[in-house]
C-alpha positions in Angstrom: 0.0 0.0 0.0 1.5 3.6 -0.9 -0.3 7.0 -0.6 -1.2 8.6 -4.2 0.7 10.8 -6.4 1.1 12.1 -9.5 3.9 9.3 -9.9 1.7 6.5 -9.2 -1.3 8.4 -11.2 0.9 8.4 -14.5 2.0 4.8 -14.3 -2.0 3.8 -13.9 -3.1 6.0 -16.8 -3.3 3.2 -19.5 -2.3 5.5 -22.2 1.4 5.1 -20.6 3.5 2.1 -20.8 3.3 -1.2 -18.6 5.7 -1.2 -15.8 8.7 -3.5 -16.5 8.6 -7.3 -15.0 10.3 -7.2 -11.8 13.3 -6.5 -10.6 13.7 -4.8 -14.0 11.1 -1.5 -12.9 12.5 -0.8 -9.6 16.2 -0.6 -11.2 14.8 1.6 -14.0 13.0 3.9 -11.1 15.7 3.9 -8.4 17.3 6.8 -9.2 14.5 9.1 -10.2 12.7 8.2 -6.7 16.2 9.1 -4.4 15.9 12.4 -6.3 12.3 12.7 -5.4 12.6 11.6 -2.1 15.6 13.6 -1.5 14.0 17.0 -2.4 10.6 16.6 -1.9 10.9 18.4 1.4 11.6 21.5 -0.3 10.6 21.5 -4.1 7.1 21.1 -5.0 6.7 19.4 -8.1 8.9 16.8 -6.1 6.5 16.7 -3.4 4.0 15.8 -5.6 5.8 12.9 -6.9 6.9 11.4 -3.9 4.9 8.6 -2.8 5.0 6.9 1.0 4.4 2.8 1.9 1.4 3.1 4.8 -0.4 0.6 6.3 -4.0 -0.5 6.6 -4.6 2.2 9.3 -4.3 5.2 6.5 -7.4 4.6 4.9 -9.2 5.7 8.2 -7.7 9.0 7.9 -9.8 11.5 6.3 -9.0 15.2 7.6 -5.5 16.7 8.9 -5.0 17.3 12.8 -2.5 19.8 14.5 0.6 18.1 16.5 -1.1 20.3 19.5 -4.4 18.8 18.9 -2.7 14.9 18.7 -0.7 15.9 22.0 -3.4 16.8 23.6 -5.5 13.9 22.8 -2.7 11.7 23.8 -1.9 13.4 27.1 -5.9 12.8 27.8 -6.0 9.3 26.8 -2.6 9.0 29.0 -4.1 10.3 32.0 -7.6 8.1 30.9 -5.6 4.9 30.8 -3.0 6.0 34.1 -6.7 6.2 36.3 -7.9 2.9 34.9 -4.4 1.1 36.2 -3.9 2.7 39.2 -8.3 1.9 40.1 -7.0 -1.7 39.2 -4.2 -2.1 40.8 -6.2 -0.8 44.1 -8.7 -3.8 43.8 
């Protein structure tokens, strides 16, 4: 599994060649994707080539939070989870 991008777009779009029999297409695309990977950071028609392996779990996220907002949640679900054990461990 891989996030979209316009790389993986163009390869799909059946008016472009077939992708080579393995090994053979990841030697033909190492180099371009270290250049991609390497800039995308920082150039944007990079960015929107580069494409990331993800799991299952990405296809349950649909809308972008804030590193505060995750913090917080975590820090609540901390403290959650920290009352649970201690009422536990009290009997």
């Amino acid at each position: 599994r891989q996030l979209r991008s316009a790389w993986t777009d163009a390869w799909e779009d059946p008016s472009n060649p077939d992708p080579l029999p393995m090994p053979l297409q990841p030697r033909l695309v190492r180099e371009a994707q270290a250049r991609i990977q390497r800039t995308a950071h920082n150039h944007e028609g990079a960015a929107q080539l580069a494409n990331y392996f993800v799991g299952q779990i990405v296809g349950s996220l649909n809308h972008v939070k804030s590193v505060r907002t995750v913090m917080e949640e975590f820090a609540v679900e901390y403290a959650d989870t920290m009352e649970r054990l201690d009422a536990i461990a009290e009997g």
